[in-house]
C-alpha positions as CSV (number, residue, x, y, z in Angstrom):
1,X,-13.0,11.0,-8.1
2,X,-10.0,13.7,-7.6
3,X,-10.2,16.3,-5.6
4,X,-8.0,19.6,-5.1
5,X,-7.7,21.1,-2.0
6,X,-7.6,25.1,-1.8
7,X,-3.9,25.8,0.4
8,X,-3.7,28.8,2.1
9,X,0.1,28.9,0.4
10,X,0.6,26.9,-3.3
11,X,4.2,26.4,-1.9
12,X,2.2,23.8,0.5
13,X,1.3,21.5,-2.2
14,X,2.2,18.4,-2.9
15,X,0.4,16.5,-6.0
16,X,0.4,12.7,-5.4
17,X,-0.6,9.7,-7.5
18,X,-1.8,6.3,-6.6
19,X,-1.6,3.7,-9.6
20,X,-4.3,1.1,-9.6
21,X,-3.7,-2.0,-11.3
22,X,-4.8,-5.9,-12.3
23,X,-1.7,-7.4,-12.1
24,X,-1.2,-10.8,-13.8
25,X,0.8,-13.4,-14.1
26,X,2.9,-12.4,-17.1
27,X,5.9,-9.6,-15.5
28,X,6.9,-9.0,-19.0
29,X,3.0,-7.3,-19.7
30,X,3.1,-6.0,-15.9
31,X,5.7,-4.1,-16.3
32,X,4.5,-2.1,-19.7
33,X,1.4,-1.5,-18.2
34,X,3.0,0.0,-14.7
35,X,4.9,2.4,-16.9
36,X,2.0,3.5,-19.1
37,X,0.5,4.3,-16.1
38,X,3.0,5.6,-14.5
39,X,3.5,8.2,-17.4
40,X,-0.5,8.7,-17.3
41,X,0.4,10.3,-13.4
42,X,3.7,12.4,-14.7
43,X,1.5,14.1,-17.1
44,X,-1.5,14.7,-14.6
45,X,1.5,16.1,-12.6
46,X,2.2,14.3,-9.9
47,X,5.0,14.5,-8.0
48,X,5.0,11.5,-5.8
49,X,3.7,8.1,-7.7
50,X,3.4,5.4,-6.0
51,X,2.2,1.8,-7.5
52,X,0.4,-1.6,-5.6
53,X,1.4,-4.1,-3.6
54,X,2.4,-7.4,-5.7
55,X,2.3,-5.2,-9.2
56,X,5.1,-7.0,-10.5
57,X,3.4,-10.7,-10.6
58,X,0.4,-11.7,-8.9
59,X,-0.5,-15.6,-9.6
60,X,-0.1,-19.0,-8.6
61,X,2.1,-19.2,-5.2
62,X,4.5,-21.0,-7.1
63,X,5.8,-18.5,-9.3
64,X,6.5,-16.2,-6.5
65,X,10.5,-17.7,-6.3
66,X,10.5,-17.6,-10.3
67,X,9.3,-14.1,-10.8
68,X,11.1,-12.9,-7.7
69,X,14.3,-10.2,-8.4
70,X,16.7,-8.6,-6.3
71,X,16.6,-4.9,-5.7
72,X,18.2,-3.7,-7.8
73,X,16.9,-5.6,-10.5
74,X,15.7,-5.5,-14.0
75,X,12.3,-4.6,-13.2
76,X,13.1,-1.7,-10.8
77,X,15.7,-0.4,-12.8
78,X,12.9,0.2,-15.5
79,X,11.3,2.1,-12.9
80,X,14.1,4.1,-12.0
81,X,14.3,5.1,-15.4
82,X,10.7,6.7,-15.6
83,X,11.5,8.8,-12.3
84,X,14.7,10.2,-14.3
85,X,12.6,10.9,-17.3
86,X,9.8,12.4,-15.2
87,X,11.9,13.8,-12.7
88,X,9.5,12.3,-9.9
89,X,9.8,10.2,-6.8
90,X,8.5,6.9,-7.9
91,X,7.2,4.3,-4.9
92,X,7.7,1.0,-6.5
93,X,4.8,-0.5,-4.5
94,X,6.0,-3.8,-4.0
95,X,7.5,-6.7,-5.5
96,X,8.8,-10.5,-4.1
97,X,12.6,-9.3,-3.8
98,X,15.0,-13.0,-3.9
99,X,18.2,-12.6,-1.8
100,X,20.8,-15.3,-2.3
101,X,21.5,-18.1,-0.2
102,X,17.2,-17.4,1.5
103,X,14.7,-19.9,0.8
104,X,12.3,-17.2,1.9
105,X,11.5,-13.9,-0.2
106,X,10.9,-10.9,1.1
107,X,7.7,-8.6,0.1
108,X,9.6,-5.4,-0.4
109,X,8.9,-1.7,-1.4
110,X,11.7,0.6,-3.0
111,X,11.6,4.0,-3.8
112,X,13.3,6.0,-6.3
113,X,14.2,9.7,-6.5
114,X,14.0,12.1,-9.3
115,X,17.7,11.3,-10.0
116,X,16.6,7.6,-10.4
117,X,18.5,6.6,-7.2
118,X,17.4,4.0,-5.0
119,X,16.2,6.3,-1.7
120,X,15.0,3.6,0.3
121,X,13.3,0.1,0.8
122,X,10.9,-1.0,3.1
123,X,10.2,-4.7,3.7
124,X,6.7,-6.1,5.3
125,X,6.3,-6.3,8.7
126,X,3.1,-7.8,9.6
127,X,2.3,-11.3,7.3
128,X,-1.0,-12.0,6.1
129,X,-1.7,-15.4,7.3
130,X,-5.6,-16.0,8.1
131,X,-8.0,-18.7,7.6
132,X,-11.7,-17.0,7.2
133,X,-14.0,-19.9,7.6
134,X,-15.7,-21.1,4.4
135,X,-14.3,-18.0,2.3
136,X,-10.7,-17.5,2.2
137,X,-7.5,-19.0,3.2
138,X,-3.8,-17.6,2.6
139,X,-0.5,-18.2,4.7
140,X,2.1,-15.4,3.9
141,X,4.6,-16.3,5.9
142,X,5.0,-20.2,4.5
143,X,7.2,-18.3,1.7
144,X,8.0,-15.1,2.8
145,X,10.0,-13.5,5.6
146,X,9.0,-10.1,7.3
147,X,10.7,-7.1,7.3
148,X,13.2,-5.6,10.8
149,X,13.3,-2.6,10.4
150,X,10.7,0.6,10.0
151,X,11.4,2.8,7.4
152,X,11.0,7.0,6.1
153,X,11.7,9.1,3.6
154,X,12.0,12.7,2.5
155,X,10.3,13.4,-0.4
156,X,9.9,17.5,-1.1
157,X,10.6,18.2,2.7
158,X,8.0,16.0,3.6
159,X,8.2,12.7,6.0
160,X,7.1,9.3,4.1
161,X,6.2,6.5,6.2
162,X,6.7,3.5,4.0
163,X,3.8,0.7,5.0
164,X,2.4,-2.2,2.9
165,X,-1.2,-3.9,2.9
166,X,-1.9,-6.2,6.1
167,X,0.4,-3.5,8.1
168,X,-3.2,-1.5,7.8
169,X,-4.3,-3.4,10.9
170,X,-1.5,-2.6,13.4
171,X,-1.5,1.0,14.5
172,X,1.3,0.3,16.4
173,X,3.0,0.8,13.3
174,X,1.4,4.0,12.1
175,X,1.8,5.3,15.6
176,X,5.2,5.1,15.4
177,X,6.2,6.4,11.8
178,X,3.9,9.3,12.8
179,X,6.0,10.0,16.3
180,X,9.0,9.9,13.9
181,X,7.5,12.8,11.8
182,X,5.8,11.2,9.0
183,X,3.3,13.6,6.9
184,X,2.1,11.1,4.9
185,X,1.7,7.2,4.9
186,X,2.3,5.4,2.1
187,X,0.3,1.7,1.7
188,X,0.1,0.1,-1.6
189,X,-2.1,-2.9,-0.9
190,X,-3.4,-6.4,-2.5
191,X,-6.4,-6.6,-0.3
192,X,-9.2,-9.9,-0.9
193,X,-12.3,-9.0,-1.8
194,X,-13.8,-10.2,1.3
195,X,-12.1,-8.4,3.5
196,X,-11.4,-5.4,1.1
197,X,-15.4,-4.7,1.3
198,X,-16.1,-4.0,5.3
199,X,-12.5,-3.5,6.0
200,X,-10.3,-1.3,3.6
201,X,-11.6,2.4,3.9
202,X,-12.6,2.1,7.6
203,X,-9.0,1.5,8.0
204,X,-7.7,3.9,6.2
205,X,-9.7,6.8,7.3
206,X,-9.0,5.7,11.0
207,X,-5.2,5.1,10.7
208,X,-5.4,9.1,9.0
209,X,-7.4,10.7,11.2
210,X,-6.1,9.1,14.3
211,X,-2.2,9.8,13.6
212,X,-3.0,12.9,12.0
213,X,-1.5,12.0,8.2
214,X,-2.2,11.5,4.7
215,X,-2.5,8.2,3.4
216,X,-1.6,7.2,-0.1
217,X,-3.1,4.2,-1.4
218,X,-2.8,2.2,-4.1
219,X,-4.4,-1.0,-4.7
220,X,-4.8,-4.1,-6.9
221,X,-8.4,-4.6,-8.4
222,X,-10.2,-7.6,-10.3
223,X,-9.6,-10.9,-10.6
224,X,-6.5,-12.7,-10.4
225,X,-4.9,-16.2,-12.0
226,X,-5.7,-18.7,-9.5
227,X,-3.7,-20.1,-7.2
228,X,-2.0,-17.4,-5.0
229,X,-5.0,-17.5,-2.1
230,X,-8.4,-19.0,-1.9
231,X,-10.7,-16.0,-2.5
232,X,-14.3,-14.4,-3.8
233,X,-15.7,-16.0,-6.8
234,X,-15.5,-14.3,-10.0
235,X,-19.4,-14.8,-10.5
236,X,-21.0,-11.3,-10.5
237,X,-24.8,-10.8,-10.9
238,X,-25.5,-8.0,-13.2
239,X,-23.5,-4.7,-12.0
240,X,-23.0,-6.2,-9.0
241,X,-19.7,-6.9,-7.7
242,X,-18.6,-10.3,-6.9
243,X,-20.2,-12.3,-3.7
244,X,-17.7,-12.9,-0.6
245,X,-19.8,-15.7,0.2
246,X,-19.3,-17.6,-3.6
247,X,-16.2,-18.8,-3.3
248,X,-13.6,-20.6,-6.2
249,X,-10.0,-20.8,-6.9
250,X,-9.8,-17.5,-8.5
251,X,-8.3,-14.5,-6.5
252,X,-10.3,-10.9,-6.3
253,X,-9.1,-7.9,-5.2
254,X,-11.5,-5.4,-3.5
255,X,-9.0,-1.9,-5.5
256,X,-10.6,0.9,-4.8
257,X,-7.2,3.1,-4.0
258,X,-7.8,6.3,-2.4
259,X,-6.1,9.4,-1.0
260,X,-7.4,10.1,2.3
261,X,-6.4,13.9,4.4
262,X,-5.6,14.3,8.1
263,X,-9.5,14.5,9.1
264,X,-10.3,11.4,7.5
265,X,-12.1,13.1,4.4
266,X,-11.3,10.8,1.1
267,X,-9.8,13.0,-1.8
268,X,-9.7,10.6,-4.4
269,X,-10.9,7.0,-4.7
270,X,-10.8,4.7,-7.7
271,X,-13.3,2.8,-9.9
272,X,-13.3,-0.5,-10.3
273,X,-10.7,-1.0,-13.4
274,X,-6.8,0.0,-14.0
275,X,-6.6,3.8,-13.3
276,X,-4.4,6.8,-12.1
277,X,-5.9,8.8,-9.0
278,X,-4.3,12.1,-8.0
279,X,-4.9,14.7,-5.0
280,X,-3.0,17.6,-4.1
281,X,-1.9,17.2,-0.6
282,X,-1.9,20.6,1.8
283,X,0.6,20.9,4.3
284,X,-0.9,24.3,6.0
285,X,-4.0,22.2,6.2
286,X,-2.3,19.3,7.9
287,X,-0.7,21.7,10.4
288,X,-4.3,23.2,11.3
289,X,-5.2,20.0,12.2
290,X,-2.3,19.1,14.1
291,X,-3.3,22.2,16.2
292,X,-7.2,21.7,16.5
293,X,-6.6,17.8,17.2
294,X,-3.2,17.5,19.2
295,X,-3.9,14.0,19.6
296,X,0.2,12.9,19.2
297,X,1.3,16.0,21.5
298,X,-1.7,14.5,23.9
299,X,-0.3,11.1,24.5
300,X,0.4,9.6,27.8
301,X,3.6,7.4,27.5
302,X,4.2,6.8,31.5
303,X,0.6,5.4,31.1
304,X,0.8,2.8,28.5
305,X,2.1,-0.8,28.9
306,X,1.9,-4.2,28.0
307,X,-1.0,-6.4,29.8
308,X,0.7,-9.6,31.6
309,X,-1.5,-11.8,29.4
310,X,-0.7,-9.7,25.9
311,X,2.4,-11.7,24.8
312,X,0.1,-15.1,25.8
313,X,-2.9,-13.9,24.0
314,X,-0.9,-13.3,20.9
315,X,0.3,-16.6,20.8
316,X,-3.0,-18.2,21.2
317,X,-4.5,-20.9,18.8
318,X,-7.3,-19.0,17.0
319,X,-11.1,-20.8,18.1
């Protein structure tokens, strides 16, 4: 479902695209299909493209290190290329970037102007390790290292805050990329099925409509090679979409990718297969809402601090 918004001023438009895909665990068919699709947004004319989380290889943990490139790096480079043939700003969702001499990875974003140049990279901050009784297990952080740093961009005149997947569930985070001007939030995401279904647009909407930005979201979808995390069965019954509770070493991913405006309304969300989604985003409609909900100009800074327990409570053993 896309949507167009009706500006007040077509100079306030921004078109933006959020690729959805079913990574594998081949790079060399990952890759072709991330371009095809990334040329399927060009020619819907977007501006801004930005691809998933993990798009590069998503399978068995092991092949994480294998598949794993520096940035730059022969993947990315490709990339680059289609933003200088489209002449668009290309968010490389992310990919497992290797540095030499680390036995950890890092879970980075880059981003690439219409020049092809390497604007930016962003690197996780927030790693995904849970343990949902019964359903799902996954431990990020046994193989990767999180980001230090907290990054935007310009793109158009615009502020991009750069954000990837579990980051969704600390608005300290959005908070702070939307105090350093951001318009727009970027999050390409891998979320599970499991947590995908209750979790993923409540999230979205609230991190938008509470900071007063667009969101951009892209997201893997379907089922992956086993072996990366414990997750939702691939059994289905009949149109159905899979059970949480059926559980098997296959990985699911909940997709749905959506483009979500300042007041929480969803422009654009995908179906449930590899696709392109596209919205125009309004700037004259973000400013009205910045005025008819002030809620950053509102804050009360002298008010807010840390509890004596807080640092205590986040080091606690889960029940």
């Amino acid at each position: 479902m896309n949507r167009t918004a009706q500006p007040t001023d077509p100079g306030d438009l921004l078109r933006v695209a959020a690729v959805q895909m079913n990574s594998g665990d081949d790079p060399a068919v990952n890759v072709e299909r991330a371009l095809d699709l990334i040329d399927q947004a060009a020619a819907a004319g977007a501006r801004l493209v930005a691809l998933p989380e993990v798009w590069l290889y998503l399978g068995p943990q092991e092949g994480n290190r294998e598949y794993a490139e520096p940035i730059p790096g022969p993947a990315l480079d490709r990339l680059a290329e289609r933003a200088r043939r489209h002449r668009i700003y290309l968010h490389a969702g992310s990919i497992h970037e290797i540095r030499s001499g680390d036995p950890h990875l890092l879970n980075t974003t880059a981003v690439f102007g219409p020049d092809g140049d390497l604007l930016a990279k962003y690197s996780k901050l927030h790693m995904f390790d849970v343990v949902l009784d019964g359903v799902a297990t996954y431990q990020e952080s046994a193989t990767i290292s999180p980001g230090d740093e907290i990054v935007t961009i310009q793109v158009d005149g615009l502020t991009v805050g750069l954000t990837i997947c579990y980051d969704l569930r600390f608005p300290e985070l959005f908070r702070i990329l939307a105090l350093r001007g951001a318009d727009l939030i970027v999050l390409p995401a891998a979320f599970t099925m499991t947590t995908g279904k209750d979790h993923w647009e409540v999230l979205i909407r609230a991190r938008a409509i509470e900071n007063g930005v667009y969101l951009l979201a892209p997201a893997q979808v379907g089922q992956h090679p086993p072996g990366n995390w414990t997750g939702s069965s691939p059994a289905t019954h009949g149109n159905e979409r899979p059970r949480p509770e059926d559980t098997a070493s296959w990985s699911w991913c909940y997709g749905r990718s959506m483009i979500v405006d300042p007041w929480g309304t969803v422009l654009a969300t995908a179906p449930d297969v590899e696709t392109v989604i596209t919205a125009d985003l309004d700037l004259a409609y973000l400013r009205k809402v910045r005025r008819q909900i002030p809620s950053l100009a509102n804050r009360m800074p002298s008010a807010y601090a840390w509890s004596e327990g807080a640092w205590e409570l986040a080091k606690a053993p889960a029940d």
